[in-house]
Every structure is written in C-alpha cells, then in structure tokens.
C-alpha positions in Angstrom: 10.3 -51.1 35.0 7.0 -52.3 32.9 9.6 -53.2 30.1 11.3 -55.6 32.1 9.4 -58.6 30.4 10.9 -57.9 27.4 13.8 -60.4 26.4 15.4 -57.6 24.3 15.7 -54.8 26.9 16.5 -57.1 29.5 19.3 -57.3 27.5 20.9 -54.7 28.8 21.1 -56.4 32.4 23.8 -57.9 31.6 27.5 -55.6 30.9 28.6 -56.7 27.5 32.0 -55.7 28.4 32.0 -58.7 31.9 31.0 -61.6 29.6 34.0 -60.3 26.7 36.5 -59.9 29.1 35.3 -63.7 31.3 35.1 -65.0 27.8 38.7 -63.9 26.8 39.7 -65.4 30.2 38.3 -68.6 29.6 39.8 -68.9 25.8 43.2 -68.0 27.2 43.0 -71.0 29.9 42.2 -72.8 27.6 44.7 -72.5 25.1 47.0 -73.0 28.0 48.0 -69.5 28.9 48.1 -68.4 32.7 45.4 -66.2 33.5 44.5 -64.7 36.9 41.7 -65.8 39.0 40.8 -64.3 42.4 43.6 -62.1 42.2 46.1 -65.5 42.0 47.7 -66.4 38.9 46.3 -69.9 37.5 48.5 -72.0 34.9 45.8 -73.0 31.9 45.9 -76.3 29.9 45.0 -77.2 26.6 43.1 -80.1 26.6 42.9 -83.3 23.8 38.7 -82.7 23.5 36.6 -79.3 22.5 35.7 -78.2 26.2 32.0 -76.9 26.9 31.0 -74.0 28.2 28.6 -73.8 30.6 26.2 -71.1 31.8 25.6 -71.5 35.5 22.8 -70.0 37.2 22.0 -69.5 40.7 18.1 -68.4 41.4 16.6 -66.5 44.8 13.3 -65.3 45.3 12.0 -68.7 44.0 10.1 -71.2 45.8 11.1 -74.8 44.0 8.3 -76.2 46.1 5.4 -73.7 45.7 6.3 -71.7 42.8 5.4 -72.9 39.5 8.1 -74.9 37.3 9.5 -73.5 34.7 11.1 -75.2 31.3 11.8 -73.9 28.1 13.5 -74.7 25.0 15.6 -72.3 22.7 18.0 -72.6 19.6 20.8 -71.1 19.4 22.4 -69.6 16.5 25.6 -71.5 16.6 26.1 -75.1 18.2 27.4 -75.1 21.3 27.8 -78.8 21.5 28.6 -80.2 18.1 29.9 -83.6 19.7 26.4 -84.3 20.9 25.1 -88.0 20.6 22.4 -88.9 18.7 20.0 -91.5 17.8 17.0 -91.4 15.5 14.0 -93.7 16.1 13.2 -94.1 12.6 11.1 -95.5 10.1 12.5 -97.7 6.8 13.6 -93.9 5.0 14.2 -92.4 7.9 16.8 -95.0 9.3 18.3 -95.5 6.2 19.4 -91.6 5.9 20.3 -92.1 9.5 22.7 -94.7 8.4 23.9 -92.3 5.4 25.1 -89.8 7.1 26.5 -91.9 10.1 24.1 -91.1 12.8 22.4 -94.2 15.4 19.4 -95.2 14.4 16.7 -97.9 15.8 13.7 -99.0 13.8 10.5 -100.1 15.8 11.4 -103.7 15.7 14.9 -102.9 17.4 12.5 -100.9 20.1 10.3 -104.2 20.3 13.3 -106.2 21.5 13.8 -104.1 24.4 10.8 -105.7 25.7 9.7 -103.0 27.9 12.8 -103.7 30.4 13.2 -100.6 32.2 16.7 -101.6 33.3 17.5 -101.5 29.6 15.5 -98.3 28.8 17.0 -96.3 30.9 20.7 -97.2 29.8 19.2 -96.4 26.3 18.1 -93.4 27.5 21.4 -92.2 29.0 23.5 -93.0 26.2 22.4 -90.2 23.8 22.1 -86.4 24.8 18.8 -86.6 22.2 16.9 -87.9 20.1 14.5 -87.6 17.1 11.5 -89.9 15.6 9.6 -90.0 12.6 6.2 -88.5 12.8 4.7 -91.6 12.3 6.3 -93.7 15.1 6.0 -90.8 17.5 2.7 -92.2 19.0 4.2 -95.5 19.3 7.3 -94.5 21.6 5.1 -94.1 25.0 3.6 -98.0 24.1 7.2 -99.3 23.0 9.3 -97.5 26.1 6.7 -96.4 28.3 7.6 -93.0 30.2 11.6 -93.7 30.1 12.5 -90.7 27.5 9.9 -88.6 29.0 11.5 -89.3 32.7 14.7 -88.2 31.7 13.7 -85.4 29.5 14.6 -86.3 26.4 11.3 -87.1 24.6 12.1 -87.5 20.7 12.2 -84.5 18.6 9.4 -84.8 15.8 10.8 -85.3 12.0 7.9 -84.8 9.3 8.3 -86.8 6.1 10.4 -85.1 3.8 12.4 -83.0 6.2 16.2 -82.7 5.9 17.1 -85.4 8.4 20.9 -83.3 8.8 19.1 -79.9 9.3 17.0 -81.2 11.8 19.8 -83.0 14.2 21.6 -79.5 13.6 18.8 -78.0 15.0 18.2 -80.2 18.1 22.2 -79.6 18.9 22.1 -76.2 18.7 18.9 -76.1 21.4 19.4 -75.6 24.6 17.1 -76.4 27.5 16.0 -74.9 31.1 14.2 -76.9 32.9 14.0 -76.3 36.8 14.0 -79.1 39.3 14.1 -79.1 43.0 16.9 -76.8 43.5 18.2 -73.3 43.0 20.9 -73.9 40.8 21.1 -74.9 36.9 23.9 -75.4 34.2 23.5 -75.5 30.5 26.5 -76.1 27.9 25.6 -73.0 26.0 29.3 -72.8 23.7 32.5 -74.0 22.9 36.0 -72.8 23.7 36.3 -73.7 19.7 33.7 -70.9 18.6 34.9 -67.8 18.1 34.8 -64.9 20.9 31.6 -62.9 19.6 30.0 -66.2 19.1 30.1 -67.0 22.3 29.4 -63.6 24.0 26.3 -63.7 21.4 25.4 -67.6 22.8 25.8 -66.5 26.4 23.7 -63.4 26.0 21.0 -65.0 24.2 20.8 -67.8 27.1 20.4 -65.7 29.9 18.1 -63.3 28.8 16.6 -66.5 28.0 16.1 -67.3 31.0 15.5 -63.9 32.4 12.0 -64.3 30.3 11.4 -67.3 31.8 11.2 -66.8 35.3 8.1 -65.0 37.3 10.6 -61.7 38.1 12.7 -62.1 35.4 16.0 -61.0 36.4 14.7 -60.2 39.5 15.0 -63.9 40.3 18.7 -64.1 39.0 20.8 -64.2 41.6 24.7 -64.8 40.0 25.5 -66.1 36.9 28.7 -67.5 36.0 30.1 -69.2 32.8 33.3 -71.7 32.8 34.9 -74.3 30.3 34.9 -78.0 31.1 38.1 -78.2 33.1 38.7 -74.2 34.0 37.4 -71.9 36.8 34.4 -70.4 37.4 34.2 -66.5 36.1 31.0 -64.4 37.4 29.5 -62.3 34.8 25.9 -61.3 36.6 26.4 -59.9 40.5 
C-alpha cells in the first residue's frame, strides 16, 4: 500500500473499537471495579494519585544496531501527565514568572554553583521530567552543565522573550517523545485514567500512528502494542 506513509490512513490500522473497549477496562480497574483479564476475573483498586497510562510498544523487523535511530517529538491535544515536574533555567523575567506561578526555577548564577560536578548534574537532571530556558541562556547551558541534559534527553525547551511562560510548560507536558535505544521495546505515558474516555482513545491513537510514521516500515515494524495504567494489567490493542 503506497499510502501506508501517511499518518492519517495508517489510522485505520488500529480497530477503534479494541482501544474503547481496553480503555473502558482500564477505567473500570481503576475506579476499583473487577474486570476480567485473560479470561480470570481481577479485583481493581482505586488508587490515592492520578495513574498514567502508558503506551507500550514492541518493534520486529528492526535492527537497533544497524538500522537507523529513530526519535521524535509530538504534542498532544490533551495532557497526559499534568503532575509533570518542571524547572525553568531562566533569566531575571523569566525566573521571576517562574516563581509567580509556582514552578522551579534556577538563574545562571544558581547553575554556576554547581561547578560543573557531574555527580550533582545528574541528580539535577533526574529530578524534573523537563525543562525550559530562556532563549538567551540557551547557549550557555552546554558551558554551565556540559552534556548532562543532553545525556539524559532532556535538553531545555527554548522560551522566546515575551512568550507566555504557562502556555509554554502546558505545551512541553502535553508532548510526548519516542526515542529508540538499544532495545525492541518502548513505553510512553500518553494519558490519564482522569481524562475522559474519548480523550484518551483520541491520545492513544494519535501516539501510535505516531509512531507508525516514524519507523522505516511503518506499521510494518509494529509488532504488539499494548496500553495499561500505573498499577493495572496489561491490555493488547495492536496483534
């Protein structure tokens, strides 16, 4: 099929009517109703925190060695991980509407006292899922941190002067990321059990066909996808 390529007909590789019914499954667990997986019944719990859920792919035909790497960034239209951390390296107006609307912040100086320890760096580095600069300190963050952002793939996200510092934290939460390593298998928080059911389906959807455009053979190099929350089971929505 010469139209395979296209994100929008590759749509139709995946049955609308699987991810509804998985999703359904997975908001009933969660909610602490029994649901049945594998044919068995399984008692669901409601949990005190917003559970993910996570697209998980399996990949075949693909060569991590040899074939090429893939990686590619894509925004959502609804948040799938609202209670994502944080932390904008900012200048003086920057870090001061950081502070405003109660988001982490360092200034350059704060950077400087790190001292290029690497130890320190990468514990930085681990603490937030992201983060965002101002355009004008951008430069500076390989000289202040040297690779340790890059390393762990979370390289700042750019904020021009005069940008809506809320909108643009918005939009690094709701982007997701594919970014394929040295094995066959990914998983990307792509909703939330506290979205509603077609927002989810919509979120899932959008992610794997994603995805689908993002690999050599498109979904030719899909193997099984599956979605699941946090702390329920696995459901299979791609065979």
């Amino acid at each position: 099929e010469r139209h395979r390529r296209e994100t929008r007909v590759a749509m139709s590789k995946l049955n609308q009517e699987i991810i509804s019914q998985a999703v359904e499954k997975i908001l009933a667990f969660s909610a602490g109703e029994e649901v049945q997986h594998e044919g068995k019944p399984k008692q669901g719990k409601k949990r005190k925190f917003v559970e993910s859920i996570d697209l998980q792919i399996a990949l075949k035909n693909y060569d991590p060695q040899r074939d090429k790497r893939f990686s590619g960034t894509f925004k959502l239209p609804e948040v799938p991980r609202p209670n994502m951390k944080v932390c904008v390296i900012g200048n003086a107006v920057h870090c001061e509407e950081a502070e405003r609307i109660g988001v982490d912040k360092m200034s350059v100086d704060d950077l400087k006292k790190f001292n290029k320890n690497k130890k320190i760096i990468k514990k930085f580095a681990k603490k937030y899922d992201a983060f965002l600069s101002s355009d004008n300190l951008i430069k500076q963050i390989p000289r202040l941190l040297g690779p340790g952002l890059t390393k762990a793939g979370k390289f700042p996200t750019l904020v021009e002067s005069g940008a809506d510092l809320t909108e643009k934290i918005e939009g690094v939460k709701a982007t997701i990321k594919f970014q394929m390593k040295k094995v066959m298998c990914l998983n990307v928080a792509v909703a939330n059990v506290g979205m509603t059911k077609e927002a989810i389906c919509m979120n899932i959807a959008l992610s794997a066909n994603f995805l689908a455009s993002l690999l050599k053979k498109n979904w030719q190099n899909i193997k099984v996808l599956y979605i699941k929350s946090t702390m329920g089971p696995p459901t299979q929505i791609f065979f």
